[in-house]
DSSP file (Angstrom, degrees, kcal/mol; ACC not computed):
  #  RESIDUE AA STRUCTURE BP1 BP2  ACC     N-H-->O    O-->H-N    N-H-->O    O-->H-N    TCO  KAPPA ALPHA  PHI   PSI    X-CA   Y-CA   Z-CA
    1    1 A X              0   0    0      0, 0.0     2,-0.5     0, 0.0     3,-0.1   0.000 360.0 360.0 360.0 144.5    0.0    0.0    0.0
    2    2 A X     >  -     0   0    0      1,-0.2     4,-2.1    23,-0.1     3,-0.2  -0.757 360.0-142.8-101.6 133.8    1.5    3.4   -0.8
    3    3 A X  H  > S+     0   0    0     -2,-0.5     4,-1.5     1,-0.3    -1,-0.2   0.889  99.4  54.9 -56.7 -55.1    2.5    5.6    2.0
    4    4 A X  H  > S+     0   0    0      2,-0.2     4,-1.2     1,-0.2    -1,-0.3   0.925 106.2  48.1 -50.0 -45.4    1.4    8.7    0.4
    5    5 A X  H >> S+     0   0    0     -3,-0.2     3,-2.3     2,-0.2     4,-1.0   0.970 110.6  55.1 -62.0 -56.1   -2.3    7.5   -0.3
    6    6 A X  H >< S+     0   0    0     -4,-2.1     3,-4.8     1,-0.2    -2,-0.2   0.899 102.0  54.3 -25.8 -85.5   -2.3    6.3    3.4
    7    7 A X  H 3< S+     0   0    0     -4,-1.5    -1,-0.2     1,-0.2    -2,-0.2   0.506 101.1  63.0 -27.4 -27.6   -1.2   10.1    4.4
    8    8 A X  H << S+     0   0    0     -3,-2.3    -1,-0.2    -4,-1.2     2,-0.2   0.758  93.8  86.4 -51.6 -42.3   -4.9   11.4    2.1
    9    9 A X  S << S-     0   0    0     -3,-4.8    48,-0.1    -4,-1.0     2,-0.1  -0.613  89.6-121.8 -66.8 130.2   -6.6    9.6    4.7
   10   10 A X        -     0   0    0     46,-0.3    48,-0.9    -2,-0.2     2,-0.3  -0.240  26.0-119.2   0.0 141.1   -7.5   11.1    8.2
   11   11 A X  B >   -a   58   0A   0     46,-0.2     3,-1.0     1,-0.2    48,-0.2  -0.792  62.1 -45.4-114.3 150.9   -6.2    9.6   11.2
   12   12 A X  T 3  S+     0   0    0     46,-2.3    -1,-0.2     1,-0.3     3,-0.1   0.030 120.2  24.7 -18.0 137.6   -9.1    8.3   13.4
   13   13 A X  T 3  S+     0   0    0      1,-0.2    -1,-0.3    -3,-0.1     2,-0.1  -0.810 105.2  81.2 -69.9  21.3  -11.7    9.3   14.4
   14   14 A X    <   -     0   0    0     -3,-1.0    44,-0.3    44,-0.1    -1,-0.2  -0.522  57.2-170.3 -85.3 179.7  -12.2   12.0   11.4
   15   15 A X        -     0   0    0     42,-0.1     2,-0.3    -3,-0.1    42,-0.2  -0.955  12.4-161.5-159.0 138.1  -13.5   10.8    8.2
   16   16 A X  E     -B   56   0A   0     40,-1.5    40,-1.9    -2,-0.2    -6,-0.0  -0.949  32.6 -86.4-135.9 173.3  -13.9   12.1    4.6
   17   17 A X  E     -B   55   0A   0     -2,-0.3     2,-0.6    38,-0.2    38,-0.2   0.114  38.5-103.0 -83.1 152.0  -16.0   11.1    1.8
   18   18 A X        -     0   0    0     36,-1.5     2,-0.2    27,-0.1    -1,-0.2  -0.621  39.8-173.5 -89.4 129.6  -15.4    8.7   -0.8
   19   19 A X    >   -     0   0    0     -2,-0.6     3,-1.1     1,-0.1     4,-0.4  -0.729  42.2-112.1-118.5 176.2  -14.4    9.8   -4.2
   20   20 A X  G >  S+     0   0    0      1,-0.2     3,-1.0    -2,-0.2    -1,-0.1   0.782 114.2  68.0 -36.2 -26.8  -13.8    8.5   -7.7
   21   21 A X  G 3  S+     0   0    0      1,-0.3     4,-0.5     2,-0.1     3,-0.3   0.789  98.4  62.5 -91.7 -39.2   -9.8    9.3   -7.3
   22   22 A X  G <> S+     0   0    0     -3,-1.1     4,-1.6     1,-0.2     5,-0.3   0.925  77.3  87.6 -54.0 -37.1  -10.0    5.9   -4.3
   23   23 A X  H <> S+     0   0    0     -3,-1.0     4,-4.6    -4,-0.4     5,-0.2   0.764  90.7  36.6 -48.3 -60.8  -11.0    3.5   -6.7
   24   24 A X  H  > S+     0   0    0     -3,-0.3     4,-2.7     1,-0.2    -1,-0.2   0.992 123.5  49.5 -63.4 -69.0   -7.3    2.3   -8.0
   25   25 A X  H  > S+     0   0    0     -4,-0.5     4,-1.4     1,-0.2    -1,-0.2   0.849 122.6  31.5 -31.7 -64.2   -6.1    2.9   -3.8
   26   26 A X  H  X S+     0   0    0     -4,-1.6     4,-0.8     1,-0.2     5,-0.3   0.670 114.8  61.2 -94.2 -35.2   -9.2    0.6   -2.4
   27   27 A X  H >X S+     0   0    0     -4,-4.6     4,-0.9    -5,-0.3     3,-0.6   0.902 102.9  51.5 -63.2 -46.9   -9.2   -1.6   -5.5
   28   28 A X  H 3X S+     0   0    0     -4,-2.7     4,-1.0    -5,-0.2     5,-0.2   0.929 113.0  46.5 -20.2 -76.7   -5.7   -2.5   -4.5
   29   29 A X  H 3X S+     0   0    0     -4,-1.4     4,-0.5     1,-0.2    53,-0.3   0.502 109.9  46.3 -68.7   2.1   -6.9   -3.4   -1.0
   30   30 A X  H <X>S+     0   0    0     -4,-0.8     4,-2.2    -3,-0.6     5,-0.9   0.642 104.8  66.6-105.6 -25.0   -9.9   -5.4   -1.5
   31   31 A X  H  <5S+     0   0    0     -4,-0.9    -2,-0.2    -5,-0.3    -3,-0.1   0.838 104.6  38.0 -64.9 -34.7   -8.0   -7.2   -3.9
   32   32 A X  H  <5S+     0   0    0     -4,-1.0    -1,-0.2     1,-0.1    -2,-0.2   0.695 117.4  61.1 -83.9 -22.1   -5.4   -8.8   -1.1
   33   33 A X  H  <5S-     0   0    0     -4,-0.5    -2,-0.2    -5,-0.2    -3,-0.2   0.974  84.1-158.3 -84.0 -32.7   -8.5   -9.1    0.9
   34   34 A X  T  <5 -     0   0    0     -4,-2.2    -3,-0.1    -5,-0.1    -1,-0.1   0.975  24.8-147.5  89.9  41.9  -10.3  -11.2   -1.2
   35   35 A X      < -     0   0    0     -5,-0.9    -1,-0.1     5,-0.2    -5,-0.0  -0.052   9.8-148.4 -70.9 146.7  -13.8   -9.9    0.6
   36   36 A X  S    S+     0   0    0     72,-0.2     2,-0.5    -3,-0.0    -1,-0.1   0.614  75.1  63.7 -86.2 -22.9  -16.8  -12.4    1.0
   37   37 A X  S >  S-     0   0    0     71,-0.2     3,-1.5     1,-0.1    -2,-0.1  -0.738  84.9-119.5-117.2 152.7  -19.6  -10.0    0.7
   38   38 A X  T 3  S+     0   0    0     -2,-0.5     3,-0.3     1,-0.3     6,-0.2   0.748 103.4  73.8 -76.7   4.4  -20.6   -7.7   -2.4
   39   39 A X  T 3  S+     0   0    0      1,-0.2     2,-3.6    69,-0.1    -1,-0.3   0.975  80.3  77.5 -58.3 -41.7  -20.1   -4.7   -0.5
   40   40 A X    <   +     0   0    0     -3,-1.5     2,-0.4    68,-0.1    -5,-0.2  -0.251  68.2  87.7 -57.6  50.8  -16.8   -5.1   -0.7
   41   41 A X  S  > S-     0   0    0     -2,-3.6     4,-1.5    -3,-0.3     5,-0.5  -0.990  75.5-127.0-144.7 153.3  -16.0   -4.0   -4.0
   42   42 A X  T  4 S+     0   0    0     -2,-0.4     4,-0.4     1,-0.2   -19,-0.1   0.743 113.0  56.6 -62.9 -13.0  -15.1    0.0   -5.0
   43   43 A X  T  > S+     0   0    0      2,-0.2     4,-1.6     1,-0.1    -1,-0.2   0.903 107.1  47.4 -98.4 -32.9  -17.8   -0.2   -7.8
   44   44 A X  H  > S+     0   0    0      2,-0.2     4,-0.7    -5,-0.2    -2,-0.2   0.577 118.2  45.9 -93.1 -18.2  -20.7   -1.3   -5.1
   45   45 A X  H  X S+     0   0    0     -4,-1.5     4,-1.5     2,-0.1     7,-0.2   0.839 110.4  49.1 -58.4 -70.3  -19.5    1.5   -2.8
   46   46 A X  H  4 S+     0   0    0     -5,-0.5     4,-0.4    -4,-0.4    -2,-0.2   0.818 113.1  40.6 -52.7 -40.2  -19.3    3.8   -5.0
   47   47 A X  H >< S+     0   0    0     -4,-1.6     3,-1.3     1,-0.2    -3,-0.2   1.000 118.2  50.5 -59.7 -55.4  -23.0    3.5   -6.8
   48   48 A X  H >X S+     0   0    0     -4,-0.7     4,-1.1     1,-0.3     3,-0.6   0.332  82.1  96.0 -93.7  -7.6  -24.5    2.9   -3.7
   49   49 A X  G >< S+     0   0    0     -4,-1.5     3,-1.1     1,-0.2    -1,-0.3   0.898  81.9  60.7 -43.2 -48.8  -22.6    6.4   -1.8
   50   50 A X  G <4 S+     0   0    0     -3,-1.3    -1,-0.2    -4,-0.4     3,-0.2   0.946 117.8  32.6 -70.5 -33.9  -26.0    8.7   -2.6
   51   51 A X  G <4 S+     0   0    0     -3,-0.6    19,-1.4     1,-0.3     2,-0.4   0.683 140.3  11.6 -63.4 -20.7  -27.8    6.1   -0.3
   52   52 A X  E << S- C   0  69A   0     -3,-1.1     2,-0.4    -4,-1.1    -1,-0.3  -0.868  87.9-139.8-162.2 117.2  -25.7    5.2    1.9
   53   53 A X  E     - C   0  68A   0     15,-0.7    15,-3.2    -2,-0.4     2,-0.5  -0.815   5.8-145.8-103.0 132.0  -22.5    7.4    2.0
   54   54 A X  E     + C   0  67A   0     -2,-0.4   -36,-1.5    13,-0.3     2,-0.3  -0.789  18.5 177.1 -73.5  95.4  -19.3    6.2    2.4
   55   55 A X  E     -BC  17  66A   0     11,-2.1    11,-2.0    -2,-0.5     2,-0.2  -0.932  17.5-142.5-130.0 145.9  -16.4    8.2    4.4
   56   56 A X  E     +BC  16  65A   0    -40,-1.9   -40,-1.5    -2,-0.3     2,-0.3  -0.643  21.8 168.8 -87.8 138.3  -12.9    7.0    5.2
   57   57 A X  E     - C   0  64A   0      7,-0.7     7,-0.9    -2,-0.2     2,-0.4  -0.904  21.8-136.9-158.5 174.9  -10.8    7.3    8.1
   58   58 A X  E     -aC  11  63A   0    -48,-0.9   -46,-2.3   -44,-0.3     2,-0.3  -0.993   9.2-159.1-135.6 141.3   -7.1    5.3    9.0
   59   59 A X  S    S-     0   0    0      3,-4.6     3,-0.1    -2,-0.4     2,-0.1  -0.708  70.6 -60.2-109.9  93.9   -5.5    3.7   11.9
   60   60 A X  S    S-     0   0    0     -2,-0.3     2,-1.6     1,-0.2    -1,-0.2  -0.513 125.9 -16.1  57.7-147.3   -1.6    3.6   11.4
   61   61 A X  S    S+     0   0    0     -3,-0.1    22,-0.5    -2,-0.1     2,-0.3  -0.142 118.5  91.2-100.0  42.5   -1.8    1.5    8.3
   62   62 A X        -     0   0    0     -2,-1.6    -3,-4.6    -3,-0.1     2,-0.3  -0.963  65.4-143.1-139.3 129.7   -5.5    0.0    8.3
   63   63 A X  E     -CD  58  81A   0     18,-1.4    18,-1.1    -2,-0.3     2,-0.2  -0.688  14.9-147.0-108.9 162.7   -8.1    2.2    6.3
   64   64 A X  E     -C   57   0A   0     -7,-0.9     2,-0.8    -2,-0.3    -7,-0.7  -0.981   4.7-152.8-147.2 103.7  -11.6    2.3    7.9
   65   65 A X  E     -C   56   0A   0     13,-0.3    13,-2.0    -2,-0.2     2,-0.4  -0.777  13.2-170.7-107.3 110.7  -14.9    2.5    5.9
   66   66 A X  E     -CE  55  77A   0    -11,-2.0   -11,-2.1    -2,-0.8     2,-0.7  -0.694   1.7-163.3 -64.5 110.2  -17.8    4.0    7.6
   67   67 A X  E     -C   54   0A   0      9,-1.1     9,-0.3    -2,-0.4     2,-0.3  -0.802  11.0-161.4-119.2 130.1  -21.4    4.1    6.4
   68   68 A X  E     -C   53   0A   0    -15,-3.2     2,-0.8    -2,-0.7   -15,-0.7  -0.606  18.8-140.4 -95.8 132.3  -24.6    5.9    7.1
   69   69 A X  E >   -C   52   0A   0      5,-5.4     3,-1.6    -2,-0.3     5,-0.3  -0.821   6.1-159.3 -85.1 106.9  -27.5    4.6    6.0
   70   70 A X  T 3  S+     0   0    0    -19,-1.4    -1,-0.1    -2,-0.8   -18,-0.1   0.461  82.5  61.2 -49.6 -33.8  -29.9    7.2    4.7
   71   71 A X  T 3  S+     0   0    0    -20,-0.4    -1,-0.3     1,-0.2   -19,-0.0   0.525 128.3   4.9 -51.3 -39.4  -33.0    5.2    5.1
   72   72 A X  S <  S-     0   0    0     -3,-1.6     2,-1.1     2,-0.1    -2,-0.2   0.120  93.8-117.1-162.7  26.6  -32.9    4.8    8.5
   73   73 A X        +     0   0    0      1,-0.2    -3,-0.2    -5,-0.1    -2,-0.0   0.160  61.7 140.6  70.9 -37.4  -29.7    6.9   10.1
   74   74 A X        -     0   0    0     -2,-1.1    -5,-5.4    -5,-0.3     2,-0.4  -0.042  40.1-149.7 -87.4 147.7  -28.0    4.1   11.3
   75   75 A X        +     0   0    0     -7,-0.3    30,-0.5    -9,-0.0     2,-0.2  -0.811  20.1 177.4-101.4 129.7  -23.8    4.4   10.9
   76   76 A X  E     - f   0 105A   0     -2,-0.4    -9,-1.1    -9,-0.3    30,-0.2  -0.688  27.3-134.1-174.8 134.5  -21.9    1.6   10.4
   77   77 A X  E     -Ef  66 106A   0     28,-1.9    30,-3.0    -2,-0.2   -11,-0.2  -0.207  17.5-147.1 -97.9 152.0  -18.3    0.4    9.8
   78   78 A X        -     0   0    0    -13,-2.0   -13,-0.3    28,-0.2    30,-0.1  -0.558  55.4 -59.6 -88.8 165.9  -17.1   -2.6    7.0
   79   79 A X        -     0   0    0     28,-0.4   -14,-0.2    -2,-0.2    -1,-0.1  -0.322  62.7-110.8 -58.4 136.7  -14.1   -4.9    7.8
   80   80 A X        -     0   0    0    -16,-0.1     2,-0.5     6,-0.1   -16,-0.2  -0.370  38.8-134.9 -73.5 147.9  -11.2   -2.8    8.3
   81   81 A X  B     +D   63   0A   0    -18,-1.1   -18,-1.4    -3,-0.1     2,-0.4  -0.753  59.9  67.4-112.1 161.1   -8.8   -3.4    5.2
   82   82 A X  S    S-     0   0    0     -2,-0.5   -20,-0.1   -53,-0.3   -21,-0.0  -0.919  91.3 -70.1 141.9 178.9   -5.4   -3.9    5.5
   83   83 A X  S    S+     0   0    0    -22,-0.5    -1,-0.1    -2,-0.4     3,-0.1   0.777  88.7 101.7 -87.5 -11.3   -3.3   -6.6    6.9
   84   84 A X  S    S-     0   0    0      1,-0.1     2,-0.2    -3,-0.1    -2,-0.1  -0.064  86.3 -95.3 -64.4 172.3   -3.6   -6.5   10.4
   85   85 A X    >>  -     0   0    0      1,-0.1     3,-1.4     4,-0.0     4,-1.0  -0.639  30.3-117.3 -97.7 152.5   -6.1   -9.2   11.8
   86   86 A X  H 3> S+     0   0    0      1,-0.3     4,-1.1    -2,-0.2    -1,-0.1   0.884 115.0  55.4 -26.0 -65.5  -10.0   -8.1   12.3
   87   87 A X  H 34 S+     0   0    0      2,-0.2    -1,-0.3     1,-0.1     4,-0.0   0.398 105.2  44.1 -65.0  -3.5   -9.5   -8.8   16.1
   88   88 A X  H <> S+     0   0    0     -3,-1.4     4,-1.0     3,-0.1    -2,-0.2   0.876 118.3  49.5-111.8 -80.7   -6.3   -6.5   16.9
   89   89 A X  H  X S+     0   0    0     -4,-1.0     4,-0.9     2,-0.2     3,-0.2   0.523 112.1  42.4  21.9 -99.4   -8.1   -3.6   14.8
   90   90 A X  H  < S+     0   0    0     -4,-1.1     2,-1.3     2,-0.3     3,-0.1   0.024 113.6  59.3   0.3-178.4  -11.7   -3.8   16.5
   91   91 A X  H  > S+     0   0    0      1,-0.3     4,-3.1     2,-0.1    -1,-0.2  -0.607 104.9  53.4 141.5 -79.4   -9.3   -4.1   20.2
   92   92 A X  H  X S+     0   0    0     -2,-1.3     4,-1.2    -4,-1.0    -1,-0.3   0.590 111.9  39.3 -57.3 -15.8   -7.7   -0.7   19.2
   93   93 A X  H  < S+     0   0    0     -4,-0.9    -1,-0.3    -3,-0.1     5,-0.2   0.781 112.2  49.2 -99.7 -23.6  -10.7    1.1   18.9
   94   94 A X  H  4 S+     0   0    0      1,-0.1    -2,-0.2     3,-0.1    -4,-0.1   0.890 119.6  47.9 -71.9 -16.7  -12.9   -0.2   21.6
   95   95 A X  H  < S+     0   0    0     -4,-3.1    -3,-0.2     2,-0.0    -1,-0.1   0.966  95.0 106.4 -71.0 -51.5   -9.4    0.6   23.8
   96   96 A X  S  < S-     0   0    0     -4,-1.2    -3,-0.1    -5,-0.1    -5,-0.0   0.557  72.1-128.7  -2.6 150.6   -9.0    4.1   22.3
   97   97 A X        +     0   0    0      2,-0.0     2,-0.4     0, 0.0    -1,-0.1   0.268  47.2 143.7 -91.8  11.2   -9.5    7.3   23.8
   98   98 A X    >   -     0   0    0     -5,-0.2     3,-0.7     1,-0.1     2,-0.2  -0.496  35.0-154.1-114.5 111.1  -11.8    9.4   21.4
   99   99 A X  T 3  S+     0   0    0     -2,-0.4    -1,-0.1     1,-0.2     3,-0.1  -0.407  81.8  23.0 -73.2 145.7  -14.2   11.6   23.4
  100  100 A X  T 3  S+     0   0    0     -2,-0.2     2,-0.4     1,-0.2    -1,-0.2   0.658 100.5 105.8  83.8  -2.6  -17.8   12.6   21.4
  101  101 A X    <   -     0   0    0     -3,-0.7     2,-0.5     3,-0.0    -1,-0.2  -0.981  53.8-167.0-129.3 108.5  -17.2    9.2   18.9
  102  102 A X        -     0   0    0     -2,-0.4     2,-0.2    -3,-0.1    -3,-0.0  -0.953  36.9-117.1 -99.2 121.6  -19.6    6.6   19.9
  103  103 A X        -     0   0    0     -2,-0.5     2,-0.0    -5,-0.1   -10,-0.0  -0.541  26.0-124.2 -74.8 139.4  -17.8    3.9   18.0
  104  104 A X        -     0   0    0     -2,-0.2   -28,-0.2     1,-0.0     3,-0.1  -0.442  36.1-101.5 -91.9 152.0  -20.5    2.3   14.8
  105  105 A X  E     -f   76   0A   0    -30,-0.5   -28,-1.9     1,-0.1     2,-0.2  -0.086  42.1-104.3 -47.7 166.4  -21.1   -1.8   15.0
  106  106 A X  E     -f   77   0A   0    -30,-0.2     2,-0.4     3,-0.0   -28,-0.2  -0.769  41.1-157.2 -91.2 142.1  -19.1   -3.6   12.6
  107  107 A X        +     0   0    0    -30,-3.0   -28,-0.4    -2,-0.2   -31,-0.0  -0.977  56.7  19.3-129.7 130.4  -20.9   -4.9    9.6
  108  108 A X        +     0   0    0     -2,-0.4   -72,-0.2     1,-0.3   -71,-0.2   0.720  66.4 162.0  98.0  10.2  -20.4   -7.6    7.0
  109  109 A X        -     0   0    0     -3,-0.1    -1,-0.3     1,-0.1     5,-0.1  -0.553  38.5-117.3 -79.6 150.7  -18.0   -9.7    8.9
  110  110 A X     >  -     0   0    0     -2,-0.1     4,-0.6     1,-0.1     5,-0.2   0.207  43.3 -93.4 -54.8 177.8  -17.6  -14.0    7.4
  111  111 A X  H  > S+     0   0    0      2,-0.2     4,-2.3     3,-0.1     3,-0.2   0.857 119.7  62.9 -60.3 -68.9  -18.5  -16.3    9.7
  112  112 A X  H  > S+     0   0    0      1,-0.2     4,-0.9     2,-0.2     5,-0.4   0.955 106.1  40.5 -46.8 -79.3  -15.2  -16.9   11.0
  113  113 A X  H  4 S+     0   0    0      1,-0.2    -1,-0.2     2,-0.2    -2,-0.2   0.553 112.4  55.7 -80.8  18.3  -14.5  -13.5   12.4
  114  114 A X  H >X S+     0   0    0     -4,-0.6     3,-2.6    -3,-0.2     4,-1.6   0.775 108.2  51.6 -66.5 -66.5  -18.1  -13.3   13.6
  115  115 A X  H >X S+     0   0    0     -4,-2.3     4,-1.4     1,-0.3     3,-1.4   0.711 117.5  38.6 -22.1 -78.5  -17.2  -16.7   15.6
  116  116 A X  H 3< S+     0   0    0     -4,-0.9     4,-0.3     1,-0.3    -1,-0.3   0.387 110.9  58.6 -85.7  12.5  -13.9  -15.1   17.2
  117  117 A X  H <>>S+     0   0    0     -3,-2.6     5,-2.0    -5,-0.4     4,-0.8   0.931 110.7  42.6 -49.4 -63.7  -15.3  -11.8   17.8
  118  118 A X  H <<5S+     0   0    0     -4,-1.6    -2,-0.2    -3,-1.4    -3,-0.1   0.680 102.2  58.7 -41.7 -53.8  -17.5  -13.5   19.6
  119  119 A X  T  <5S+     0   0    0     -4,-1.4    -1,-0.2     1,-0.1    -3,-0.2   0.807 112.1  60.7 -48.7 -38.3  -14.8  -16.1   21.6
  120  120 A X  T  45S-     0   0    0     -4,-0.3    -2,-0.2     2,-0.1    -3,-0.1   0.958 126.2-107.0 -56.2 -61.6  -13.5  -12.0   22.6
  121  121 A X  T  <5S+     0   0    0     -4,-0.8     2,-0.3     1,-0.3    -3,-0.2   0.302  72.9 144.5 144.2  15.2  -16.1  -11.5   23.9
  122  122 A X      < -     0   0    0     -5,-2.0     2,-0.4    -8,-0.1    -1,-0.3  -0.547  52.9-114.0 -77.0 124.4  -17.8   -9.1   21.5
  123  123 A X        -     0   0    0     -2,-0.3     2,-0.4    -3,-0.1    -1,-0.0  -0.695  36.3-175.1 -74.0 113.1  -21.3   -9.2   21.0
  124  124 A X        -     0   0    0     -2,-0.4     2,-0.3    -9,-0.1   -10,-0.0  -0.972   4.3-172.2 -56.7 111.9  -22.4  -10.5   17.3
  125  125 A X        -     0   0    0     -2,-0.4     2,-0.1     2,-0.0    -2,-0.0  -0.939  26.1-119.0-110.9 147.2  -25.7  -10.5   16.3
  126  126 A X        -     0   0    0     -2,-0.3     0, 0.0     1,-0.1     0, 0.0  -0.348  19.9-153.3 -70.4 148.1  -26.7  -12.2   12.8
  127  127 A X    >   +     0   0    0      1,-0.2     3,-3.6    -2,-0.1     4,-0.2  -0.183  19.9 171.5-136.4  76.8  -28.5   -9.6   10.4
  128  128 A X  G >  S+     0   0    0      1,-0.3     3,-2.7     2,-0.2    -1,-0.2   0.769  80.3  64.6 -23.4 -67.6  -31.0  -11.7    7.8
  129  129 A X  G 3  S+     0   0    0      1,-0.3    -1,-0.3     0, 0.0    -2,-0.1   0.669 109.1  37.4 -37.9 -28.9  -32.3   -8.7    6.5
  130  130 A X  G <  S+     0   0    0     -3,-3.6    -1,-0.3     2,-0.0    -2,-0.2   0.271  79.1 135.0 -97.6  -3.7  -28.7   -7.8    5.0
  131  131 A X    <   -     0   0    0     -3,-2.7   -94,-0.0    -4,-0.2     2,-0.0  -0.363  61.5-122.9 -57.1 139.5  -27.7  -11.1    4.0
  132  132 A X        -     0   0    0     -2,-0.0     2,-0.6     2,-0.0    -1,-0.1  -0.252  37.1-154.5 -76.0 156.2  -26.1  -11.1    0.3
  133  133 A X        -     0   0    0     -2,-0.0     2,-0.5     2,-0.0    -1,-0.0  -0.995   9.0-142.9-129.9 146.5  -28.4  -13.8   -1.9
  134  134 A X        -     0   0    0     -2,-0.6    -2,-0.0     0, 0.0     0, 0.0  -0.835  16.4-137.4 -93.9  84.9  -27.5  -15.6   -4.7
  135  135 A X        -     0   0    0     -2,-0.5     2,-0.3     1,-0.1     3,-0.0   0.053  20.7-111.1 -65.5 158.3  -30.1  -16.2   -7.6
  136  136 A X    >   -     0   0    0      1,-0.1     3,-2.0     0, 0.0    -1,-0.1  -0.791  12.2-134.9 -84.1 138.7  -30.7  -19.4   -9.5
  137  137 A X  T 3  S+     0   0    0      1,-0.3    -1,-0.1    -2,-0.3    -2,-0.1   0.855 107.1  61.5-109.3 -43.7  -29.7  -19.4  -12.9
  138  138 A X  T 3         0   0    0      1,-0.4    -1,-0.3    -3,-0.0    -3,-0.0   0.752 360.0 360.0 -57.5 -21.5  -33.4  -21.2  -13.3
  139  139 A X    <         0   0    0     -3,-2.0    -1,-0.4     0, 0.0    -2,-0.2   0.564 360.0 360.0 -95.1 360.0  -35.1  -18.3  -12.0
């Protein structure tokens, strides 16, 4: 990841908005992350920003995407990307200091890091209503 893109970012807790000019930067990282759910792509971000706006933030070298939903208010973060593990990431912010920043659930995590979220001691709850679906070719 290039130090200089890093440096664009705001260090936690600010945030600014996502623009076209990320794609190549964020395309990068989703690409070593290999993400399981179809938020997780720059082009499904990106349509979906006038509904549900997208803002950016970093912690040392882990970008952080935050998202509001318009619909219904509610704020809420995607798996941080980068290399550090889910669990170390998620650690460091509930640990943090940042008065006036109620930190947003995490959203969109596999199965797996729901499981050892959970083993932390983290609360998970499943959310059906937001599960990705897959259509049948038949239908």
């Amino acid at each position: 990841m290039s130090v200089w893109l890093m440096l664009l970012l705001p260090e936690f807790p600010s945030f600014r908005n996502l623009t076209l000019e990320d794609k190549t930067f964020l395309d990068s990282l989703l690409g070593d992350m290999q993400p399981q759910i179809s938020e997780l792509t720059f082009t499904n971000l990106f349509v979906w920003n006038s509904s549900e706006p997208v803002q950016l933030s970093r912690v040392g070298e882990i970008v952080l995407l935050q998202r509001k939903r318009l619909r219904d208010g509610r704020t809420f973060m995607l798996p941080p990307l980068g290399k550090q593990p889910l669990i170390n990431v998620v650690k460091t912010l509930r640990t943090a200091n940042f008065p006036n920043y109620q930190l947003a659930p995490l959203y969109g995590v596999t199965l797996e890091q729901a499981q050892l979220l959970s083993s932390e001691g983290i609360e998970v709850e499943p959310d059906p209503d937001d599960w990705d679906y897959v259509y049948l070719t038949s239908d």
